[in-house]
C-alpha positions in Angstrom: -8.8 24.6 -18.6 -8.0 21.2 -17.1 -6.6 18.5 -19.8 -7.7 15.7 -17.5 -11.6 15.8 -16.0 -10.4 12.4 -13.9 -7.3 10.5 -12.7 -6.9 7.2 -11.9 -3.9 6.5 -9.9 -3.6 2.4 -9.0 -0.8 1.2 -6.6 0.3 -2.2 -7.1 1.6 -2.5 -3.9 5.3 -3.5 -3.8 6.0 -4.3 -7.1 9.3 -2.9 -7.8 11.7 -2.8 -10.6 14.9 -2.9 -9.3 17.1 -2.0 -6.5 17.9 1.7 -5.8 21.2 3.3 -5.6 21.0 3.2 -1.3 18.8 -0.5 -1.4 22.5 -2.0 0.2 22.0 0.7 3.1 18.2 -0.7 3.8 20.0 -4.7 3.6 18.8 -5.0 0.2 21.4 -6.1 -1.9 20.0 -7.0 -5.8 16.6 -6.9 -5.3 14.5 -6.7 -7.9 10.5 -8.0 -7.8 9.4 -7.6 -11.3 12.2 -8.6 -12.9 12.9 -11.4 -10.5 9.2 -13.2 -10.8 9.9 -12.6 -14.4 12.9 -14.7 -14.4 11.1 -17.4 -12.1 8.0 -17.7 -14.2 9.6 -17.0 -18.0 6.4 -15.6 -19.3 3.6 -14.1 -17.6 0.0 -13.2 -19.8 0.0 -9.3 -18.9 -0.7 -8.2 -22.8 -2.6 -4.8 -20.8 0.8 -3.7 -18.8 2.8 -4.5 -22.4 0.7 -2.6 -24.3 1.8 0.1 -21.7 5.2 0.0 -21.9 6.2 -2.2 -18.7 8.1 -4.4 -20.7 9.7 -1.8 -22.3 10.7 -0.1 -19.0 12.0 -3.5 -17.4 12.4 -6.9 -18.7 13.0 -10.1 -17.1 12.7 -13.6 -18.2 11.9 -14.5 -22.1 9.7 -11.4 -22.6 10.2 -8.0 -24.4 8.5 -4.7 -25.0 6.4 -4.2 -27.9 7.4 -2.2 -30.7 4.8 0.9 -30.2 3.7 0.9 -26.3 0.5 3.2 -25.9 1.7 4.4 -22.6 4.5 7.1 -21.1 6.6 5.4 -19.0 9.4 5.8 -16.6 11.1 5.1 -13.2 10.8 6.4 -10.1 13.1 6.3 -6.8 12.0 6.9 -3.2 13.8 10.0 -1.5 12.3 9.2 2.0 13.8 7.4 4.2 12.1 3.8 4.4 10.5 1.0 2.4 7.3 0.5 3.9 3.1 1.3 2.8 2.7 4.6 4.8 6.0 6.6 3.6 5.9 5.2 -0.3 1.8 6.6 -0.2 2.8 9.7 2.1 5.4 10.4 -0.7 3.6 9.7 -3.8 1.1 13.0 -2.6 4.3 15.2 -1.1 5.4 14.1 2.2 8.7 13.3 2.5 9.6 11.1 5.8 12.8 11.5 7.6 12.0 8.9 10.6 11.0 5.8 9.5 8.1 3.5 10.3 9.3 0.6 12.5 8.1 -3.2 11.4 8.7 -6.1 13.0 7.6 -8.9 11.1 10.8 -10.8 11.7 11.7 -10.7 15.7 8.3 -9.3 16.9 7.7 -6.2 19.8 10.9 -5.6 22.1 10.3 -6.9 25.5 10.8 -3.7 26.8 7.8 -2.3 24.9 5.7 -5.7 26.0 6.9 -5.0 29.5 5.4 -1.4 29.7 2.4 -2.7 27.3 1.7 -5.2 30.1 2.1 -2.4 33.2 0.1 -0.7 31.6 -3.0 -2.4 30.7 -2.7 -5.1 33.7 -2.8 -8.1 31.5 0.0 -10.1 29.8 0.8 -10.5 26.2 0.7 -13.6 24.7 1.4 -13.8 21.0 3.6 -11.4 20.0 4.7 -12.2 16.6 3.7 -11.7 13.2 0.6 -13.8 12.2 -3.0 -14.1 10.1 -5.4 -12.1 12.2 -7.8 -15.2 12.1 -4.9 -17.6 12.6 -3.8 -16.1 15.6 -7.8 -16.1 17.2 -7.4 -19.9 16.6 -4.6 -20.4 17.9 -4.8 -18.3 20.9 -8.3 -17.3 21.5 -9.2 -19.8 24.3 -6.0 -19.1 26.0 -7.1 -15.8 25.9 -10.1 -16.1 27.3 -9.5 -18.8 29.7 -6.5 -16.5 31.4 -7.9 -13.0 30.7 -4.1 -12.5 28.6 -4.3 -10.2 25.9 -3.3 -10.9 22.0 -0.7 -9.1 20.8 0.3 -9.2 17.0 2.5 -7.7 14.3 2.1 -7.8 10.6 3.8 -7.3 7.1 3.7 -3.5 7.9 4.0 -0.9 10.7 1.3 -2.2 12.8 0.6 -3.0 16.2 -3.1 -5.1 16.4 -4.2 -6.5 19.9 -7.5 -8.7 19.7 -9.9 -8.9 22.1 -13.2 -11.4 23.1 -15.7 -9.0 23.1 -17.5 -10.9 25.9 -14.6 -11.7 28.4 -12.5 -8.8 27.5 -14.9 -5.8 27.0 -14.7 -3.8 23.5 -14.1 -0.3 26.1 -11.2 -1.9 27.5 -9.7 -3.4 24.1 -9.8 0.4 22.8 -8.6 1.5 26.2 -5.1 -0.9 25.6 -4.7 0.1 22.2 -5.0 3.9 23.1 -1.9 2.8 25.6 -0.6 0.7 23.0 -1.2 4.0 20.6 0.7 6.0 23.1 3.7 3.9 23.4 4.6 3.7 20.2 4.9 7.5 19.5 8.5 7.0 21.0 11.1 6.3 17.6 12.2 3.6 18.5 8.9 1.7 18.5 7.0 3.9 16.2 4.3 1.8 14.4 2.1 3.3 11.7 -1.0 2.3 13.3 -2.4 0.5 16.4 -5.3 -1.5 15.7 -7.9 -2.9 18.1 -9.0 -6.8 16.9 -12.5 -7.5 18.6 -14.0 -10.9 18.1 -16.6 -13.3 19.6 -17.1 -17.3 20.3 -16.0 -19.6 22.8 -14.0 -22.0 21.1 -11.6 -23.2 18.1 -14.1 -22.7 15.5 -16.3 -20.4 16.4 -14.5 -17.3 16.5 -15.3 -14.4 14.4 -13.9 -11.3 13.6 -16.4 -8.3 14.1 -16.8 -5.1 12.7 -16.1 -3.3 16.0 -12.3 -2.7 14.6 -10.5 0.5 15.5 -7.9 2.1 14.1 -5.8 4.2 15.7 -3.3 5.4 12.6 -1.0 8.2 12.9 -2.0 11.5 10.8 0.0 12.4 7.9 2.7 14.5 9.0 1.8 17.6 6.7 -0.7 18.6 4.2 -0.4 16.3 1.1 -2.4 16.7 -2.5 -5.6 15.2 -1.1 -6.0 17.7 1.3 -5.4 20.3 -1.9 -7.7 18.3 -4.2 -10.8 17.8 -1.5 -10.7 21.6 -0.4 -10.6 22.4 -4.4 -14.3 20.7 -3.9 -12.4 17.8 -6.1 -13.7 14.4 -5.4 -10.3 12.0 -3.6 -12.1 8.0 -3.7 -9.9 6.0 -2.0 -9.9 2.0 -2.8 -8.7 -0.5 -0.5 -6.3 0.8 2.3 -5.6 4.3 1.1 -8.3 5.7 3.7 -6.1 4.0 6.4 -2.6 5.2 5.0 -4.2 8.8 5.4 -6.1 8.7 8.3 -8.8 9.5 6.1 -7.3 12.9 5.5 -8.5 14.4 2.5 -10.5 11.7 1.6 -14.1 12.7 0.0 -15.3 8.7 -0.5 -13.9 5.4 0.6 -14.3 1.8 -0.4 -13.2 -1.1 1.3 -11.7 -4.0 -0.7 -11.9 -7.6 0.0 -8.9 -8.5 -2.6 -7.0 -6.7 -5.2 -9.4 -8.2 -7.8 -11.9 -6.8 -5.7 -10.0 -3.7 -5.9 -10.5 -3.5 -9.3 -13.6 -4.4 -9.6 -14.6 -1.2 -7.6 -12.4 0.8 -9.7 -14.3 -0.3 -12.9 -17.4 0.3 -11.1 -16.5 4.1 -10.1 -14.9 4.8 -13.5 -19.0 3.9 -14.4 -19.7 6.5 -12.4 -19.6 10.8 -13.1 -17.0 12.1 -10.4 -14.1 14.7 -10.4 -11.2 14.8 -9.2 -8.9 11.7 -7.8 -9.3 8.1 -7.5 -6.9 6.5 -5.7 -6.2 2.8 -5.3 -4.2 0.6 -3.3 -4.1 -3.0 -4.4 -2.6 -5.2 -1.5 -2.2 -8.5 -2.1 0.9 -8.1 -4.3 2.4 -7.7 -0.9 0.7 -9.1 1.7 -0.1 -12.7 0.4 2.6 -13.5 -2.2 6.0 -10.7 -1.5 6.0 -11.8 2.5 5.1 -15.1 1.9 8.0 -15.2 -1.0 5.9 -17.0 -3.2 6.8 -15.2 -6.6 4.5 -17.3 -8.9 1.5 -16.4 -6.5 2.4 -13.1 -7.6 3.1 -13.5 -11.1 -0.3 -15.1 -11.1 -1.9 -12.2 -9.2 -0.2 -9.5 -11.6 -2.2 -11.6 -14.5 -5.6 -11.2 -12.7 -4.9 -7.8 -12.2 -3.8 -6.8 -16.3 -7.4 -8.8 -16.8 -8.5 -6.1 -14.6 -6.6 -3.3 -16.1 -8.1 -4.4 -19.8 -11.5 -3.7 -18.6 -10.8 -0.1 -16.9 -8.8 0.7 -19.8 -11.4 0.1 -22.2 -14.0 2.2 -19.8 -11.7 5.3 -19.4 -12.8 8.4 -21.3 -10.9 10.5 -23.4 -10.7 13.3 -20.9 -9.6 10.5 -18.2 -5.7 9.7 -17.3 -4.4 6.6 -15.6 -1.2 6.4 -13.9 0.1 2.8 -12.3 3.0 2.6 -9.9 3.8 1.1 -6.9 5.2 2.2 -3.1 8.0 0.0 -2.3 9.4 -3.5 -3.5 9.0 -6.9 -1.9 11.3 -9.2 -3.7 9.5 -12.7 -3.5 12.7 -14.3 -4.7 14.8 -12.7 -1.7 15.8 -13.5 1.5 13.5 -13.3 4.8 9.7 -11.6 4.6 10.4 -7.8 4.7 9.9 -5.0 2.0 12.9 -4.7 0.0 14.0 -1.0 -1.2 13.5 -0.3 -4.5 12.5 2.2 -7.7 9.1 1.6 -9.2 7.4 1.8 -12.4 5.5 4.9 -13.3 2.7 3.9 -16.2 0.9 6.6 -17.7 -1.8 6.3 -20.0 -5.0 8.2 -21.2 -6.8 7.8 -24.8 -5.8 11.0 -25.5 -2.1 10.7 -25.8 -0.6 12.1 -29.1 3.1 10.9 -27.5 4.2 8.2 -26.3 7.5 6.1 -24.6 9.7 6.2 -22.6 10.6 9.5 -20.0 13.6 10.2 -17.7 14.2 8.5 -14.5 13.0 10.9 -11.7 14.0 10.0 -8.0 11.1 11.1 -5.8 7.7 9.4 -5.9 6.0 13.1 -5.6 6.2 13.4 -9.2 2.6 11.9 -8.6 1.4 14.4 -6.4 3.1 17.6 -8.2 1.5 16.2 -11.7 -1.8 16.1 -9.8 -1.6 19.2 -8.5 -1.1 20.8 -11.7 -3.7 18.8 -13.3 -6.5 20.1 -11.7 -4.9 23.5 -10.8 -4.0 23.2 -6.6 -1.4 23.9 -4.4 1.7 21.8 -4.7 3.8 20.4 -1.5 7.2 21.6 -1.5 8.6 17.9 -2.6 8.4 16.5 -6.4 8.1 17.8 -9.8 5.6 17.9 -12.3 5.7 16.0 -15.8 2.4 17.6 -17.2 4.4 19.2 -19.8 5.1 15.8 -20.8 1.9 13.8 -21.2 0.3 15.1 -24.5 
């Protein structure tokens, strides 16, 4: 008989706790997010994530734990081989990734790859660097449509997006370029996570809107994970925010766009409402994309505060037979140096209204600890990475 009827598992995406044993390998030398906007900020109002035991687990400026958390909690290290949003979510549910995903937030595309992107689709690239989607269609929208050039831009992440007028440029032939672009960056050297077409309309500076013709042409996860064993149990898999994109939609039963990470959470408190079984999954962005890359750590102190307001509400909705579990897939040091990721362990937060034991639990170094406690929760096939701490959440 299953302990738990539904799990809640919320990624706070990039907030880490600390560098890991290789971080100096990945040119991360002392990182540490948590502890670092800790230290930046003194204090921060998160009485939800205290009450868990984060404070417990890692401190960092005037604050401590609390004397009786109400949560298990421990660290986790990352055995795959990158610091990026696809291999920290395709580990967390039992994939472990030997290549890694390429970004290239800092120098933008290799000419050579812009070279054969150009051949290829018969226009030339203008852009070419890592930008605001909307920003970019201001800056270089008229240009583009004035020359017939194509926009070319990078991101925080593994991504490749190419926007295109859909008046002058023609939505078949924007999908067209980004199934080359898609096809290019298959080779390991340029391998993105996804390619994603960028249609718009207007004329002019200030006029130009995004539409909802986007296309996304992600790469598949590279082997079954534990929401393909959870969907095909006839389990329910939600996903919030970008985990539909991160799996290509595979295994994915029901999916919500966000609009924020308070709109994130917002959903989250709507589904937990809601009668479902099975898996909601969560991905709350903005951690990383507007305050970690921007290195603006009291942005995201503030933005951990919203979210704990957040976390208070879900927490007091959760049923008995209900477990939450908060974590995170990489780190993103705002405190550090340049914009990328930074390579680090993250908390694991555990928490359901049922728990007879609480505190802290060994360090485990493999983010499928997720994935191989979900599978025995609700009785499904484990992936061959991970191990489960069932036994250890009573």
């Amino acid at each position: 008989m299953e302990t738990y009827k539904r799990v809640f598992v919320i990624v706070l995406d990039s907030l880490g706790i600390g560098a890991m044993p290789d971080s100096e390998k990945f040119g991360d030398k002392g990182v540490d997010t948590f502890g670092h906007i800790l230290d930046k900020m003194g204090t921060l109002d998160i009485p939800n994530l205290q009450k868990l035991g984060m404070l417990n687990l890692h401190k960092g400026g005037t604050m401590e734990g609390v004397e009786n958390p109400i949560g298990r909690y421990m660290r986790i290290g990352e055995t795959s081989n990158g610091k990026d949003t696809m291999t920290g979510h395709w580990e967390m549910m039992g994939i472990y990734t030997q290549k890694p995903f390429i970004t290239f937030t800092e120098t933008g595309f290799p000419k050579e790859l812009i070279d054969e992107l150009e051949k290829r689709c018969g226009k030339r690239v203008i852009g070419n660097k890592s930008a605001s989607g909307t920003e970019i269609i201001e800056e270089l929208g008229e240009e583009e449509i004035n020359t017939g050039a194509m926009i070319v831009y990078t991101s925080a992440d593994s991504v490749m997006q190419i926007c295109g007028n859909e008046e002058t440029f023609d939505l078949a032939n924007l999908y067209r370029c980004c199934e080359i672009a898609r096809e290019l960056t298959m080779k390991d050297e340029w391998r993105v996570g996804r390619v994603i077409a960028r249609p718009y309309v207007g004329k002019k500076k200030g006029e130009f809107k995004r539409t909802s013709n986007r296309h996304d042409y992600a790469l598949k996860p590279t082997g079954r994970t534990a929401l393909n064993a959870l969907k095909d149990a006839g389990l329910d898999v939600i996903g919030v925010g970008k985990i539909n994109d991160i799996f290509c939609g595979e295994g994915i039963t029901q999916t919500y766009h966000s609009d924020s990470s308070v709109h994130g959470m917002q959903q989250t408190i709507d589904i937990c409402k809601k009668d479902f079984h099975g898996l909601c999954f969560v991905n709350l962005v903005d951690f990383d994309a507007l305050w970690g890359h921007r290195r603006n750590p009291e942005g995201y102190g503030r933005e951990i505060e919203k979210f704990d307001r957040g976390l208070g509400t879900l927490m007091n909705e959760l049923r008995e037979d209900d477990l939450l579990i908060l974590t995170a897939d990489h780190g993103n040091d705002p405190t550090y140096r340049g914009t990328d990721h930074t390579r680090e362990k993250v908390p694991l937060l555990i928490y359901s209204k049922a728990f007879k034991e609480t505190g802290i639990l060994p360090d485990v170094f493999s983010f499928a600890t997720v994935s191989s406690t979900l599978a025995d929760i609700f009785s499904v096939q484990k992936t061959d990475l991970g191990e489960s701490i069932i036994d250890q959440l009573k």
